[in-house]
Rosetta silent file (secondary structure, phi, psi, omega in degrees, C-alpha in Angstrom):
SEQUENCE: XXXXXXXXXXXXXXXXXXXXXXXXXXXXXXXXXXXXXXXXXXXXXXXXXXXXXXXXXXXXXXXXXXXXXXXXXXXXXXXXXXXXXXXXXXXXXXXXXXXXXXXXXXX
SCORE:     score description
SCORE:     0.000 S_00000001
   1 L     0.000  -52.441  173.165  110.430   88.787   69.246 S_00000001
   2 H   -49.585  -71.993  172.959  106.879   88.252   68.522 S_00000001
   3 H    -3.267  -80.611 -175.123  106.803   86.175   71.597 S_00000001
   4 H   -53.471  -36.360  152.758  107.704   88.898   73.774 S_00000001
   5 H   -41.394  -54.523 -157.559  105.291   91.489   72.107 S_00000001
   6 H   -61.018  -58.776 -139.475  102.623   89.097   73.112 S_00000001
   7 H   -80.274  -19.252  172.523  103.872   88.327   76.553 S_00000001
   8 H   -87.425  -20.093  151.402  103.982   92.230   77.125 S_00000001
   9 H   -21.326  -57.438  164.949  100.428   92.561   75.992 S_00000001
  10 H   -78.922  -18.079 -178.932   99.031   90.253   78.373 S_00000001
  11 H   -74.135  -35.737 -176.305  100.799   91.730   81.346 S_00000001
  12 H   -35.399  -48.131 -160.044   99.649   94.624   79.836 S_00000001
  13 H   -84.073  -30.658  168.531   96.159   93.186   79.869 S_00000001
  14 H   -58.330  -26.369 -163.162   96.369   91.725   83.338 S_00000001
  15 H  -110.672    9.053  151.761   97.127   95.229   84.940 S_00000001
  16 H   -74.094  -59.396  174.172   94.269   97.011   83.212 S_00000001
  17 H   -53.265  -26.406  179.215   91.827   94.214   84.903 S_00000001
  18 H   -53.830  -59.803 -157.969   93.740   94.886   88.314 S_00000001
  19 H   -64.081  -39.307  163.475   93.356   98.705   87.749 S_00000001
  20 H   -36.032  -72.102  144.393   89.847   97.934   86.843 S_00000001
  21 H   -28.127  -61.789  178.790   89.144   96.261   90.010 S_00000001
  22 H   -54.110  -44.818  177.054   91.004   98.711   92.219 S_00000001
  23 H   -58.590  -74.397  178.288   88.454  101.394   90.585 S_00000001
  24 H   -20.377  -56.066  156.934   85.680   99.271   91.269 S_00000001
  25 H   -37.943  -60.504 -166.558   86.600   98.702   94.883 S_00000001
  26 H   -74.015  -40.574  173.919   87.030  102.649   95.222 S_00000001
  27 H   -56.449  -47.630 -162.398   83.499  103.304   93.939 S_00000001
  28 H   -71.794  -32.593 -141.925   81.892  100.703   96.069 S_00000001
  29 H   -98.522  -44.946  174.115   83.812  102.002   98.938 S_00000001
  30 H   -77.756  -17.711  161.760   82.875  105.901   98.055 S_00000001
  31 H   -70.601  -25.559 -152.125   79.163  104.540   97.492 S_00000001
  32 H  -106.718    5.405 -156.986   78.982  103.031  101.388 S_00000001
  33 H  -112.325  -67.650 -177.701   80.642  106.168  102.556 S_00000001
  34 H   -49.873  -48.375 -166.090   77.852  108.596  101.052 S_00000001
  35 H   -44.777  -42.376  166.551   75.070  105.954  102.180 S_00000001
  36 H   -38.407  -74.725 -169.464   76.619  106.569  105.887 S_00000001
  37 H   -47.117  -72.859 -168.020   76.711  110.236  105.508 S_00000001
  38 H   -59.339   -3.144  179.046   72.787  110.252  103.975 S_00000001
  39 H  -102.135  -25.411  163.948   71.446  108.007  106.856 S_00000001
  40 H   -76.280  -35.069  171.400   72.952  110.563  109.543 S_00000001
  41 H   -74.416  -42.182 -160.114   70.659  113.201  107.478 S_00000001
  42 H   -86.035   -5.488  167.258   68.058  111.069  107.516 S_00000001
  43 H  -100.141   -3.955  160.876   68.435  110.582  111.414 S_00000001
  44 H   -81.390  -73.213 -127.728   68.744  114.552  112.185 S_00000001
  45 H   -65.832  -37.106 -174.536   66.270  115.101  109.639 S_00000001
  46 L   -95.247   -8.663  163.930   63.585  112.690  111.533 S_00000001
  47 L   -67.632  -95.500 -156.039   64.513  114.124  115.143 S_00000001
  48 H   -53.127    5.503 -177.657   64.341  117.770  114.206 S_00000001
  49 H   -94.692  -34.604 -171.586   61.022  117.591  111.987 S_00000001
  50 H   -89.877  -29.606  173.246   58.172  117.186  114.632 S_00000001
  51 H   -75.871  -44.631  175.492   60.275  119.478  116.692 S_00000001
  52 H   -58.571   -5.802  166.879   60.409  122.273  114.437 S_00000001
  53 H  -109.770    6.309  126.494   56.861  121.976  113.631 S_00000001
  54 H   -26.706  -88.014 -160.451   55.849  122.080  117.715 S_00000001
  55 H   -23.384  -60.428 -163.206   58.272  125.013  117.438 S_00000001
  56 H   -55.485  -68.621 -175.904   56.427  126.361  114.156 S_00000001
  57 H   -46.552 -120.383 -172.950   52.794  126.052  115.845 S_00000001
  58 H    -8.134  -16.387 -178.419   53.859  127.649  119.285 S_00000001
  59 H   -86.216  -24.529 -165.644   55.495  130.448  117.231 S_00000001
  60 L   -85.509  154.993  168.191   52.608  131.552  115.804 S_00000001
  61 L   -78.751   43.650  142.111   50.655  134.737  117.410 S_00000001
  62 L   -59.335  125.497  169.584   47.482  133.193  118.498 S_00000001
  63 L  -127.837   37.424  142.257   46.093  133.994  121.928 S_00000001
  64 L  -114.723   59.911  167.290   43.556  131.560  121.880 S_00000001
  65 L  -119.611  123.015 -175.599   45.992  128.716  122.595 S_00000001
  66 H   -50.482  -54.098 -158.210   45.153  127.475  126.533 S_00000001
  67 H   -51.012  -27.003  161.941   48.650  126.211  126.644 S_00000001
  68 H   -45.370  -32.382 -178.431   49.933  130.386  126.503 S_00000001
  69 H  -119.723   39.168 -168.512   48.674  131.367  129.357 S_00000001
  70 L  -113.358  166.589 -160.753   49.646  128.607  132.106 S_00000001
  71 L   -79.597  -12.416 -170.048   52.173  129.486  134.068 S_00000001
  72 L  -113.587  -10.589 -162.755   54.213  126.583  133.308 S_00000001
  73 H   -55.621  -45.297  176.520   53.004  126.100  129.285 S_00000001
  74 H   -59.358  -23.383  179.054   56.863  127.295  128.130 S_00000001
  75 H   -69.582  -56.819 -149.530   58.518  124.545  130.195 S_00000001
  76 H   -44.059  -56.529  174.285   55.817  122.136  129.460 S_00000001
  77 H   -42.819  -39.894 -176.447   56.010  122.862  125.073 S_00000001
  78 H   -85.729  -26.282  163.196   60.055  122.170  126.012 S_00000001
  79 H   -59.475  -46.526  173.540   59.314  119.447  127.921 S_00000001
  80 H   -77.678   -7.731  158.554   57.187  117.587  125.152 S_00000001
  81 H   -68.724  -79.879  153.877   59.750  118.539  122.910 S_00000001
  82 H    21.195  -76.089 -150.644   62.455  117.091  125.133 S_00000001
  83 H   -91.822   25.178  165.717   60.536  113.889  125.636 S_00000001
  84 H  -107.008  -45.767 -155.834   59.920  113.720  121.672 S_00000001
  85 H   -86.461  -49.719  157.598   62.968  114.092  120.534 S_00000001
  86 H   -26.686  -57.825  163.481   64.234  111.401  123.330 S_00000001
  87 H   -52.824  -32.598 -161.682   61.718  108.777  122.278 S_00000001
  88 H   -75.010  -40.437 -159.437   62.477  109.563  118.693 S_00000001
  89 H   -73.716  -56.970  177.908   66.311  108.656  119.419 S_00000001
  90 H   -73.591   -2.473  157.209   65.748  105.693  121.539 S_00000001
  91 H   -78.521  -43.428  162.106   63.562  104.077  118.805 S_00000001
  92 H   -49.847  -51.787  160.496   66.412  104.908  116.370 S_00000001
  93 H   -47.555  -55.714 -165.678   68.796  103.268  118.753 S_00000001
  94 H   -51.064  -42.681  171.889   66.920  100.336  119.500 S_00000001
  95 L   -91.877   11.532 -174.459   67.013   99.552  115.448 S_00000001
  96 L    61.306   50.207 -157.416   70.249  100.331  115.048 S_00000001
  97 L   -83.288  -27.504  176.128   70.210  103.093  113.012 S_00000001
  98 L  -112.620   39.510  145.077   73.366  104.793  114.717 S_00000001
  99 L   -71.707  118.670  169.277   75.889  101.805  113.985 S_00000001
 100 L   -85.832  109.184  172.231   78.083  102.751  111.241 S_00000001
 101 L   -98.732   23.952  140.696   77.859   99.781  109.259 S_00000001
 102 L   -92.172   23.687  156.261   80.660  100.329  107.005 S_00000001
 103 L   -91.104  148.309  172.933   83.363   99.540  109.717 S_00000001
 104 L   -66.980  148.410  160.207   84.464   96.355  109.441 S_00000001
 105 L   -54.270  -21.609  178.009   83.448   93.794  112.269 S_00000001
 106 L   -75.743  -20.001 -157.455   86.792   92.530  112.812 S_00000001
 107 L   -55.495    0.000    0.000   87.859   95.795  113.746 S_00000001
């Protein structure tokens, strides 16, 4: 009888470390999942920041800005936005910033 007490004890003891593990696993796995998610903010977040302050500056009610009165100054302000935001992306590509690296490789 005693035996058997024991022997359920240790199974006992074995499936808390499994369940332990399994938790463990599920954190790390819900840790690499937010890191994903916060590195896609941090790659809108560094696109959209230089444009919205172009944006901010051009927004303002100055009419001693040159760029206001050329006939072309609204494409051009969308155009260096354009060709900001483009540069911004293909440096961000280049370092591999939009590989989700919590798919597996095997995949």
């Amino acid at each position: 009888m005693a035996q058997t007490v024991e022997q359920i004890f240790e199974s006992c003891e074995i499936l808390r470390h499994q369940c332990d593990a399994v938790t463990e696993a599920h954190m790390a796995s819900t840790g690499n999942r937010l890191n994903q998610v916060m590195k896609t903010l941090t790659i809108v977040s560094t696109i959209f920041a230089p444009l919205t302050f172009i944006a901010g500056i051009y927004g303002m009610n100055f009419d001693n800005m040159p760029e206001l009165h050329w006939r072309h100054g609204y494409v051009g302000a969308l155009a260096l936005m354009s060709g900001i935001a483009l540069l911004q992306a293909c440096w961000l590509w280049r370092r591999g910033w939009f590989e989700d690296w919590t798919l597996r490789r095997g995949r």
